[in-house]
PyMOL Python script that loads the backbone (N, CA, C, O; Angstrom):
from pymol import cmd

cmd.read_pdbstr("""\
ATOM      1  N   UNK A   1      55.085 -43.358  47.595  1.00  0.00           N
ATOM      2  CA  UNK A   1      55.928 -42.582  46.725  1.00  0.00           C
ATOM      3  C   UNK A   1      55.350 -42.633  45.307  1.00  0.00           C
ATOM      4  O   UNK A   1      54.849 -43.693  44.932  1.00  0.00           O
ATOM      5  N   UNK A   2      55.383 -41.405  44.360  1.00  0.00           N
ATOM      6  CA  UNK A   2      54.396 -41.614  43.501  1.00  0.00           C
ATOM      7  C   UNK A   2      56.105 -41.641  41.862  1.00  0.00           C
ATOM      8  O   UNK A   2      57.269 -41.244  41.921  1.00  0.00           O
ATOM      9  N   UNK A   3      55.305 -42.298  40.734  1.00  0.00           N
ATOM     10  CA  UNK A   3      56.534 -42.487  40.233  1.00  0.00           C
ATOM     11  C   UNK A   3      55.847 -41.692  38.669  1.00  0.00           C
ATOM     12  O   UNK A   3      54.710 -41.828  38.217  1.00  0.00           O
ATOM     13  N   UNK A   4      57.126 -40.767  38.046  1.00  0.00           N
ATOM     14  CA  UNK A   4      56.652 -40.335  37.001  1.00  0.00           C
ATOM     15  C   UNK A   4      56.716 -41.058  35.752  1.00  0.00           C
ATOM     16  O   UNK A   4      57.157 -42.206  35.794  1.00  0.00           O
ATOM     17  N   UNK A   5      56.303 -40.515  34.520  1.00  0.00           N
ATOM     18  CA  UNK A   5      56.195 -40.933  33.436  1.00  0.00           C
ATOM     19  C   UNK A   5      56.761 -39.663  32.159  1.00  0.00           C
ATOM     20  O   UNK A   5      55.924 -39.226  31.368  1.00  0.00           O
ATOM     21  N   UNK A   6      58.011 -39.251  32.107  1.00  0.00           N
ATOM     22  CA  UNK A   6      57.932 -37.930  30.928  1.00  0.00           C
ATOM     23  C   UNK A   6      57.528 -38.582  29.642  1.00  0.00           C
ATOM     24  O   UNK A   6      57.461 -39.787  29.399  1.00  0.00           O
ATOM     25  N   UNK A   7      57.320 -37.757  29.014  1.00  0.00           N
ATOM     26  CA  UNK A   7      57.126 -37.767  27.556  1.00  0.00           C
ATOM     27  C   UNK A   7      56.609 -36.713  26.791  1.00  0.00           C
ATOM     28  O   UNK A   7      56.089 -35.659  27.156  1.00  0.00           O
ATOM     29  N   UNK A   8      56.875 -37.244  25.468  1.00  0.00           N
ATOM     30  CA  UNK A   8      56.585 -35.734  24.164  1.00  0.00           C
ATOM     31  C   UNK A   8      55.712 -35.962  23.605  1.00  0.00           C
ATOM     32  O   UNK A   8      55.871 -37.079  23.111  1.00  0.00           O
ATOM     33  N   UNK A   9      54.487 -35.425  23.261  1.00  0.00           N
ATOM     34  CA  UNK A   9      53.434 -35.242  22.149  1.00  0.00           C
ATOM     35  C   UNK A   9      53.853 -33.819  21.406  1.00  0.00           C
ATOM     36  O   UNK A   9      53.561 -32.709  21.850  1.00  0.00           O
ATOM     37  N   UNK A  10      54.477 -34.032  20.381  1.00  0.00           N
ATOM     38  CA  UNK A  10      54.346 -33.521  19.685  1.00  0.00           C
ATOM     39  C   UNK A  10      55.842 -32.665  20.061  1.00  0.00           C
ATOM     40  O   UNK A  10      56.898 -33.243  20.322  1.00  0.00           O
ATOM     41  N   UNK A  11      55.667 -31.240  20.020  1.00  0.00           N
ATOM     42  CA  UNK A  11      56.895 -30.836  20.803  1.00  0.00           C
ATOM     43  C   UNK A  11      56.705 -30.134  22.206  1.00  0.00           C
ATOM     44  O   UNK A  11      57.424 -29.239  22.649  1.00  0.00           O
ATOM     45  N   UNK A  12      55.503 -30.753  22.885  1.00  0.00           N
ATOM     46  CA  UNK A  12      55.008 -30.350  24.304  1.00  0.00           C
ATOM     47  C   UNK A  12      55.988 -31.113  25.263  1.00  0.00           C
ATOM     48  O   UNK A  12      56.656 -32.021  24.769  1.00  0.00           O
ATOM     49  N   UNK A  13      56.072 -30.934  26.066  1.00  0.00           N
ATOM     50  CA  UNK A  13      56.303 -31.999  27.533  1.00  0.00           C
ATOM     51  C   UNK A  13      55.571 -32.411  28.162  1.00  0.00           C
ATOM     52  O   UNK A  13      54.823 -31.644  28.769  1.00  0.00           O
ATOM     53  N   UNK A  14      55.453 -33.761  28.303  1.00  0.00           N
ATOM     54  CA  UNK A  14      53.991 -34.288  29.703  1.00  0.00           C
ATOM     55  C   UNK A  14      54.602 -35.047  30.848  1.00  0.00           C
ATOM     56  O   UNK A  14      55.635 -35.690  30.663  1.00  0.00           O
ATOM     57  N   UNK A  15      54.084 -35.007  31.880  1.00  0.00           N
ATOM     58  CA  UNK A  15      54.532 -35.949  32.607  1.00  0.00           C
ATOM     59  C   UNK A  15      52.975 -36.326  33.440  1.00  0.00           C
ATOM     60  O   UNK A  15      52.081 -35.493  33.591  1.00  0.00           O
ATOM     61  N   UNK A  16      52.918 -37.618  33.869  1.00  0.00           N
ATOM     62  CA  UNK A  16      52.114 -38.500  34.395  1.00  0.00           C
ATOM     63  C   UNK A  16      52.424 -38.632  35.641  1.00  0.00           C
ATOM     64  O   UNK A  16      53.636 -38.419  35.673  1.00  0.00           O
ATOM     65  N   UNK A  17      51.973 -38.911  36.948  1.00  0.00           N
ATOM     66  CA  UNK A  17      52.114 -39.083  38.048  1.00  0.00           C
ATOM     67  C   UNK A  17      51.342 -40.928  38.012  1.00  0.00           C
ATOM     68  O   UNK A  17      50.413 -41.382  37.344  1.00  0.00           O
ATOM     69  N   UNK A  18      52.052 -41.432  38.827  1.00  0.00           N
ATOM     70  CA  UNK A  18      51.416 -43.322  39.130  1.00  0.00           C
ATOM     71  C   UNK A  18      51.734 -43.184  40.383  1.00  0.00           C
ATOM     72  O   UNK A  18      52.539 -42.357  40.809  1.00  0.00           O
ATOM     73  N   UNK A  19      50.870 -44.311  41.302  1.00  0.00           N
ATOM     74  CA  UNK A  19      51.124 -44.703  42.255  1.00  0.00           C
ATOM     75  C   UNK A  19      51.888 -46.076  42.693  1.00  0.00           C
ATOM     76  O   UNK A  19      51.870 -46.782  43.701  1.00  0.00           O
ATOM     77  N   UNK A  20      52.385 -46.099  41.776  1.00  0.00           N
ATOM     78  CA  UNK A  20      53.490 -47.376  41.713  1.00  0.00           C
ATOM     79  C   UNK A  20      54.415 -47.509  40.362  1.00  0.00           C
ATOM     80  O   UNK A  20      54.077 -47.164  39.230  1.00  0.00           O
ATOM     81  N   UNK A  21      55.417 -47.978  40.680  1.00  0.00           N
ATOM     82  CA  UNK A  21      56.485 -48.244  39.818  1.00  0.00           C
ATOM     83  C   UNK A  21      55.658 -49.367  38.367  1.00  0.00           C
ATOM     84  O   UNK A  21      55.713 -49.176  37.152  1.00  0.00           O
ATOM     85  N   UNK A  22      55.147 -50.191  38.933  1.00  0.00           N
ATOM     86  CA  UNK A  22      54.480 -51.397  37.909  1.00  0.00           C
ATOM     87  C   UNK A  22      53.430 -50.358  37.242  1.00  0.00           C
ATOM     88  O   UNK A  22      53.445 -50.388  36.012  1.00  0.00           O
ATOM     89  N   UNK A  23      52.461 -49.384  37.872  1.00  0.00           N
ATOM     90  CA  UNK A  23      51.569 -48.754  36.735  1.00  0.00           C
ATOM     91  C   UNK A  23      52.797 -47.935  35.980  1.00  0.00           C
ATOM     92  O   UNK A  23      52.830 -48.173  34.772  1.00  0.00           O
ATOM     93  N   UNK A  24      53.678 -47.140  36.392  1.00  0.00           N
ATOM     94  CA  UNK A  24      54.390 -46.268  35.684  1.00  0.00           C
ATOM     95  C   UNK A  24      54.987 -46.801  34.521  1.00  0.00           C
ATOM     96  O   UNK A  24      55.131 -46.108  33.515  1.00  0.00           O
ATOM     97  N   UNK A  25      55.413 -48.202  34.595  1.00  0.00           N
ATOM     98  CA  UNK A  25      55.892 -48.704  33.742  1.00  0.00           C
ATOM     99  C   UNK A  25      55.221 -49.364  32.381  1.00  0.00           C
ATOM    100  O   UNK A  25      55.743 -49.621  31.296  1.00  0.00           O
ATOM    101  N   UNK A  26      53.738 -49.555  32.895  1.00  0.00           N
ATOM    102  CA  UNK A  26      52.769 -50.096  32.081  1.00  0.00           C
ATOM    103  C   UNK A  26      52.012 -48.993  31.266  1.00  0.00           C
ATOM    104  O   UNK A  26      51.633 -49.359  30.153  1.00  0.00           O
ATOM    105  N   UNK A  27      51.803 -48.039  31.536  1.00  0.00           N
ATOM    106  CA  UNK A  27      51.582 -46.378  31.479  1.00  0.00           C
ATOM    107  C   UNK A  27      52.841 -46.328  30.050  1.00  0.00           C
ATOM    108  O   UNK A  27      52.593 -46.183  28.853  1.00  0.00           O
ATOM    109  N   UNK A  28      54.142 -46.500  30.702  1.00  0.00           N
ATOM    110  CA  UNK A  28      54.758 -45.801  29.462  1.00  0.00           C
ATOM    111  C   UNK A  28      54.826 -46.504  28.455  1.00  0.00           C
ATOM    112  O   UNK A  28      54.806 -45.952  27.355  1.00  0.00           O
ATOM    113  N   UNK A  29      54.937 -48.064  28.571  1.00  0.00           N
ATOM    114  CA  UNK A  29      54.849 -49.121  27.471  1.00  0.00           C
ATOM    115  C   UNK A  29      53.515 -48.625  26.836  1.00  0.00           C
ATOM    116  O   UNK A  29      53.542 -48.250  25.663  1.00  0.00           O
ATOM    117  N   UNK A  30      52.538 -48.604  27.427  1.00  0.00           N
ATOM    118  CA  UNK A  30      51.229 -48.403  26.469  1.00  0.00           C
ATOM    119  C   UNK A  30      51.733 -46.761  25.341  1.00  0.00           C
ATOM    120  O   UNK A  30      51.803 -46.696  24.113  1.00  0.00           O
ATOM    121  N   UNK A  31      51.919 -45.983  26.081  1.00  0.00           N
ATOM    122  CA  UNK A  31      52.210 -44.971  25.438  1.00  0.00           C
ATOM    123  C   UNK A  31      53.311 -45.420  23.853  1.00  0.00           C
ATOM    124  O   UNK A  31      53.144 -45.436  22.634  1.00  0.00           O
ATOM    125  N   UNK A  32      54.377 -45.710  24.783  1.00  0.00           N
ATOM    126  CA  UNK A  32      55.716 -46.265  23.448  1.00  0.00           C
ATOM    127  C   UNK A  32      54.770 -47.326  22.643  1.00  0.00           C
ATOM    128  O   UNK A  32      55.521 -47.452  21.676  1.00  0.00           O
ATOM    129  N   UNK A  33      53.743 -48.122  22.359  1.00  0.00           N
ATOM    130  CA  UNK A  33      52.959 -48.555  21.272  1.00  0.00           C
ATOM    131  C   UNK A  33      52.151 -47.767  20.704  1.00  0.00           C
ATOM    132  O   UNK A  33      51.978 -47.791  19.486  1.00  0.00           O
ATOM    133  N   UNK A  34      51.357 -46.713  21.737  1.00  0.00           N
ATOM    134  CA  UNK A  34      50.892 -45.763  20.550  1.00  0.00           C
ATOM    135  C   UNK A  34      51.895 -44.471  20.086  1.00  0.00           C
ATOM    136  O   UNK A  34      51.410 -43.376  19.800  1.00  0.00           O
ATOM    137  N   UNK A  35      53.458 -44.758  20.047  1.00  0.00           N
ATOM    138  CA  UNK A  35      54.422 -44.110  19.319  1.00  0.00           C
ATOM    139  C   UNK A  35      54.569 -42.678  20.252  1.00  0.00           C
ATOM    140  O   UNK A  35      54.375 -41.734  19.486  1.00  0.00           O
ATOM    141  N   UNK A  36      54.713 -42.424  20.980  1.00  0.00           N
ATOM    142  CA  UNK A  36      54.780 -41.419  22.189  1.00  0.00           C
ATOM    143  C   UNK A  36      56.445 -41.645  22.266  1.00  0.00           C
ATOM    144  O   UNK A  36      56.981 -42.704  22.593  1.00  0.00           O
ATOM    145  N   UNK A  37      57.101 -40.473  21.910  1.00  0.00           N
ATOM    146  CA  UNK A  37      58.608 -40.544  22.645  1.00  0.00           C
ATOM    147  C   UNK A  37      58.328 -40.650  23.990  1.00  0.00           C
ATOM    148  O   UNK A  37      57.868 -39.657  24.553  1.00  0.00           O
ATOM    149  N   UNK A  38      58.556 -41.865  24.736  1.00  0.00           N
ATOM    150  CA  UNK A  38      58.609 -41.802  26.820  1.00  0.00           C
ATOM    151  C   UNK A  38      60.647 -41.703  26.636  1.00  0.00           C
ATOM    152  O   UNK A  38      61.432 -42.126  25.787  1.00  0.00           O
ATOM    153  N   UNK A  39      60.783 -41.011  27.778  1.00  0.00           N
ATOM    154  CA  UNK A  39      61.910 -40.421  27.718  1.00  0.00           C
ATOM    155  C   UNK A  39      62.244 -40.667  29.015  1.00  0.00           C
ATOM    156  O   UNK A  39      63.405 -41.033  29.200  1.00  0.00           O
ATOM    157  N   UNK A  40      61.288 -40.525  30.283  1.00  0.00           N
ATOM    158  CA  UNK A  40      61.899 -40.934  31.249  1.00  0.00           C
ATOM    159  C   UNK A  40      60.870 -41.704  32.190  1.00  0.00           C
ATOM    160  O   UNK A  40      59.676 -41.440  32.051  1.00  0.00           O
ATOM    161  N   UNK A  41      61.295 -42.708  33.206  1.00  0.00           N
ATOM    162  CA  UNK A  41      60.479 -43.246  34.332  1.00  0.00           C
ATOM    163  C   UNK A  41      61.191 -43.038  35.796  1.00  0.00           C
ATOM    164  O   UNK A  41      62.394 -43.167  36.022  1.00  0.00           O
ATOM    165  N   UNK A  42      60.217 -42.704  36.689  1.00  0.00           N
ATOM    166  CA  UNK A  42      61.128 -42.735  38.090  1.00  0.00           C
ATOM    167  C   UNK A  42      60.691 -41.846  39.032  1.00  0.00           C
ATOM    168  O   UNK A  42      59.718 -41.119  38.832  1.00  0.00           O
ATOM    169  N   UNK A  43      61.362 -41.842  40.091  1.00  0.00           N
ATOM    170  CA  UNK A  43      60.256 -40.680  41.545  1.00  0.00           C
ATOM    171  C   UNK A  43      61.441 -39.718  41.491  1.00  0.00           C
ATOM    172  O   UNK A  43      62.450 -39.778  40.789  1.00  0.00           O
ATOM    173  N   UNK A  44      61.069 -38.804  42.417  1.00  0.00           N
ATOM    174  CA  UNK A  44      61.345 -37.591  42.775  1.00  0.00           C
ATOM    175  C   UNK A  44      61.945 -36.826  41.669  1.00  0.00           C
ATOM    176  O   UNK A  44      61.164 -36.415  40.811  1.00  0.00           O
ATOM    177  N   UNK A  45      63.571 -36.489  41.506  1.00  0.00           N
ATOM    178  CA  UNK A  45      62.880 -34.682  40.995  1.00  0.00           C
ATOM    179  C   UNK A  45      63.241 -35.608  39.678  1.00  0.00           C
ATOM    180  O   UNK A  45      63.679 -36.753  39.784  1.00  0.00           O
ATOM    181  N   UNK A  46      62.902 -34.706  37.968  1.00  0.00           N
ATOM    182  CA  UNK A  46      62.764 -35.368  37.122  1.00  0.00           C
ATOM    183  C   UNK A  46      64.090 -36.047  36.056  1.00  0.00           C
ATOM    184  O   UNK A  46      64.155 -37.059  35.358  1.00  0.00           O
ATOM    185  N   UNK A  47      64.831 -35.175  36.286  1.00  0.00           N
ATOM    186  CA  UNK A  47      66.021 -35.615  36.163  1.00  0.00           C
ATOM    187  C   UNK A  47      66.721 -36.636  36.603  1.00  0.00           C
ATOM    188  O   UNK A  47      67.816 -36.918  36.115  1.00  0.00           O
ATOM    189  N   UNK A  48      66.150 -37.333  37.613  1.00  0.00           N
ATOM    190  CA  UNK A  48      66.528 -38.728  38.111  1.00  0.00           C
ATOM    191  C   UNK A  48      65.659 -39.352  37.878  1.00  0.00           C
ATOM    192  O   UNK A  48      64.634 -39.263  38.554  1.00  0.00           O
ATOM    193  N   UNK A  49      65.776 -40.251  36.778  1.00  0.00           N
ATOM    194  CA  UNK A  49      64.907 -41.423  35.667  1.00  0.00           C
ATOM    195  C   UNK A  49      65.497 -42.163  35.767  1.00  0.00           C
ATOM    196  O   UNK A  49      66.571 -42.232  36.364  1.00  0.00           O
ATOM    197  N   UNK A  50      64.608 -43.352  34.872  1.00  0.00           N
ATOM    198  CA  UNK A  50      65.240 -44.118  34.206  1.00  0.00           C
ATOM    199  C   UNK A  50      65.103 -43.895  32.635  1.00  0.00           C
ATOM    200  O   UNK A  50      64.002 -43.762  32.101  1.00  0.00           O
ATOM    201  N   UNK A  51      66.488 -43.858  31.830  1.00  0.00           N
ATOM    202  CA  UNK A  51      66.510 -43.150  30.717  1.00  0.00           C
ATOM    203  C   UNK A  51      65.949 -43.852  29.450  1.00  0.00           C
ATOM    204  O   UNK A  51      65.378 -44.905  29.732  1.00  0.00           O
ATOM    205  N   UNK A  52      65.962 -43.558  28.190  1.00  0.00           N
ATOM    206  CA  UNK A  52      65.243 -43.958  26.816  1.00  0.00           C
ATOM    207  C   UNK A  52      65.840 -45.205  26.905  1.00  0.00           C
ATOM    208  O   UNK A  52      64.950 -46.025  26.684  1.00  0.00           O
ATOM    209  N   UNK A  53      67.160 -45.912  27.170  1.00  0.00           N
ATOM    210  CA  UNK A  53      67.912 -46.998  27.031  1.00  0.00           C
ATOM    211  C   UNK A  53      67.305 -47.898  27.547  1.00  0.00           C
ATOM    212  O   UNK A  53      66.936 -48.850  26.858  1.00  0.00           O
ATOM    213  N   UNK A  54      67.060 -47.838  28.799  1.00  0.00           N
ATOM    214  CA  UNK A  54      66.610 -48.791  29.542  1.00  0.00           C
ATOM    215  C   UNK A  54      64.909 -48.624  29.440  1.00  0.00           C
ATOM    216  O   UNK A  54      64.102 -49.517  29.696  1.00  0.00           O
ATOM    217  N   UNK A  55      64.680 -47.626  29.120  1.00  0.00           N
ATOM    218  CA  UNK A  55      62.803 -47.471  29.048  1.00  0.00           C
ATOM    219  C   UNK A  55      62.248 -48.891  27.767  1.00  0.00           C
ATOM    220  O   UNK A  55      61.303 -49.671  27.882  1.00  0.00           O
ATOM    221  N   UNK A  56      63.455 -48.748  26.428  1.00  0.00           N
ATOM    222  CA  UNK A  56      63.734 -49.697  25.354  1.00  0.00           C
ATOM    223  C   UNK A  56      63.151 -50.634  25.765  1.00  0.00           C
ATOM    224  O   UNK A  56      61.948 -50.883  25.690  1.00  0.00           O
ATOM    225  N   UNK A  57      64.140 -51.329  26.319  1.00  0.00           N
ATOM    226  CA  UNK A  57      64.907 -52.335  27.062  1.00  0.00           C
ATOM    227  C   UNK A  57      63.274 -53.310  27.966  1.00  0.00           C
ATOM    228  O   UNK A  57      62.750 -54.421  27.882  1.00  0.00           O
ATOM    229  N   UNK A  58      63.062 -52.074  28.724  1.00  0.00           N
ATOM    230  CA  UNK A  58      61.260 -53.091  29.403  1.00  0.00           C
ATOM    231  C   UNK A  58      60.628 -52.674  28.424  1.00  0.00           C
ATOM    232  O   UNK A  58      60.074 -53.442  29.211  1.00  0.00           O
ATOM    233  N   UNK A  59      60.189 -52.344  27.684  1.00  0.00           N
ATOM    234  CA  UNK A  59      58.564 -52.271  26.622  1.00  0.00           C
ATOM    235  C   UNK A  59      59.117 -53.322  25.808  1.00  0.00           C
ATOM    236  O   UNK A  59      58.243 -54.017  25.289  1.00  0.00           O
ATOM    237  N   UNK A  60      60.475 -53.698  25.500  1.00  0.00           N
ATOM    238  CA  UNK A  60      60.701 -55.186  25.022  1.00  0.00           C
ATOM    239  C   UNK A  60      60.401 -56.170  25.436  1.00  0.00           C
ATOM    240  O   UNK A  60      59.631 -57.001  24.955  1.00  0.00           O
ATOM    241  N   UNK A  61      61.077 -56.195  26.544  1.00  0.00           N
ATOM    242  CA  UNK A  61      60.505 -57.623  27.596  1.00  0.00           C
ATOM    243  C   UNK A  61      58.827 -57.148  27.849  1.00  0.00           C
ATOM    244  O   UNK A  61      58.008 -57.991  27.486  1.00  0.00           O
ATOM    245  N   UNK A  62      58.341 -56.011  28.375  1.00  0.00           N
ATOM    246  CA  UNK A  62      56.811 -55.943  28.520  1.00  0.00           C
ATOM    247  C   UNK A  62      56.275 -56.567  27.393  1.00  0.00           C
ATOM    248  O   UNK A  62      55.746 -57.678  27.427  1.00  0.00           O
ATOM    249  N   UNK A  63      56.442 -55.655  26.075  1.00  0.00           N
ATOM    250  CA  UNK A  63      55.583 -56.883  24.739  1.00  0.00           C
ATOM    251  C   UNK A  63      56.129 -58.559  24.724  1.00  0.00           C
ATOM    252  O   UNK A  63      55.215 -59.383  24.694  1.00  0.00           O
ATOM    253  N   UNK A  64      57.296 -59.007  24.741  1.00  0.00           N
ATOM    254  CA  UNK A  64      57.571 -60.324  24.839  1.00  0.00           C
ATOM    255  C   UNK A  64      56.275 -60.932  25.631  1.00  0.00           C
ATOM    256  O   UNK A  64      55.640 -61.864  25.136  1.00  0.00           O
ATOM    257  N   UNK A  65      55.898 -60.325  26.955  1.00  0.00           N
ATOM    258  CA  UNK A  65      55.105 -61.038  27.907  1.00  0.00           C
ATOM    259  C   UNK A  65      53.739 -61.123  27.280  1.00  0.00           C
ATOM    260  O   UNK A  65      53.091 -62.156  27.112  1.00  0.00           O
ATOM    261  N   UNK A  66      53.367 -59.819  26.936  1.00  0.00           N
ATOM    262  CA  UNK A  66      52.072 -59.718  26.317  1.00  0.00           C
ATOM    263  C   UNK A  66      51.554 -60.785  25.736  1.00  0.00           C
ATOM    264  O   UNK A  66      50.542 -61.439  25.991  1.00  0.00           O
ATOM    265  N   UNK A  67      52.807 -60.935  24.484  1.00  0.00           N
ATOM    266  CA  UNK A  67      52.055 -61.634  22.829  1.00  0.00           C
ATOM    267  C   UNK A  67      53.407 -62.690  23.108  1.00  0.00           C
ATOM    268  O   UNK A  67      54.479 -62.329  22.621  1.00  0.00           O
ATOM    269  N   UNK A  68      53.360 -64.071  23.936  1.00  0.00           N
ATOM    270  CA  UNK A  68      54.681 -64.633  24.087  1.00  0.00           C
ATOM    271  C   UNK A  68      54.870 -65.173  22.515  1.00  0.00           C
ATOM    272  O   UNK A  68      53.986 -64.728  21.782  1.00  0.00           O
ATOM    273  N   UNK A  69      55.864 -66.063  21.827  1.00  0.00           N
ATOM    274  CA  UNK A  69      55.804 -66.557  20.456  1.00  0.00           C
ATOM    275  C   UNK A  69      55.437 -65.848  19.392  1.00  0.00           C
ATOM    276  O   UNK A  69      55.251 -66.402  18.309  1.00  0.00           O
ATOM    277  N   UNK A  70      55.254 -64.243  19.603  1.00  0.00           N
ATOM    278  CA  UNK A  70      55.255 -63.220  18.501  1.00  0.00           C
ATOM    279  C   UNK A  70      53.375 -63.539  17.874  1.00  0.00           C
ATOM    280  O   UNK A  70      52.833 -63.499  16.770  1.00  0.00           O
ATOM    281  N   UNK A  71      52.870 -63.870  19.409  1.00  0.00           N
ATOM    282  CA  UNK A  71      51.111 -63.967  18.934  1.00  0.00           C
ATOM    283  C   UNK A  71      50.676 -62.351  18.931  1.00  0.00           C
ATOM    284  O   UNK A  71      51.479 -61.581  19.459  1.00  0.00           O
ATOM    285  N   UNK A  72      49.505 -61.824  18.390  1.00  0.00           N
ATOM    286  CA  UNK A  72      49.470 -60.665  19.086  1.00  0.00           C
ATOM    287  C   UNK A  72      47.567 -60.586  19.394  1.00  0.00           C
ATOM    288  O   UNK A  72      47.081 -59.645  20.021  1.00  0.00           O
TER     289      UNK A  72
END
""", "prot")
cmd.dss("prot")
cmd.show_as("cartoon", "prot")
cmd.util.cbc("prot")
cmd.orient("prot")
């Protein structure tokens, strides 16, 4: 099952295709550091995500893991 990635450059729409939930998620964290609105994560049709709230929510805990003790 392949899992998407939306997001905005600029005032375009993109979306990314992954072959797993863990790249999709690592995909959008990288993006949300180089300042990319990611807007949604998740499979099938696009409207069923996971939304900006919770997208927050892991690129927090993802950087926590990165740089643990605020190293970077």
């Amino acid at each position: 099952m392949e899992w998407h990635v939306q997001y905005r450059v600029g005032a375009v729409e993109q979306v990314e295709m992954h072959a797993t939930p863990e790249r999709a998620i690592e995909a959008a964290c990288k993006l949300i550091d180089l300042g990319v609105d990611v807007h949604g994560i998740g499979t099938g049709a696009l409207s069923d995500s996971i939304a900006g709230a919770e997208i927050a929510l892991i690129h927090a805990q993802w950087s926590r893991l990165r740089a643990p003790l605020g190293k970077r």
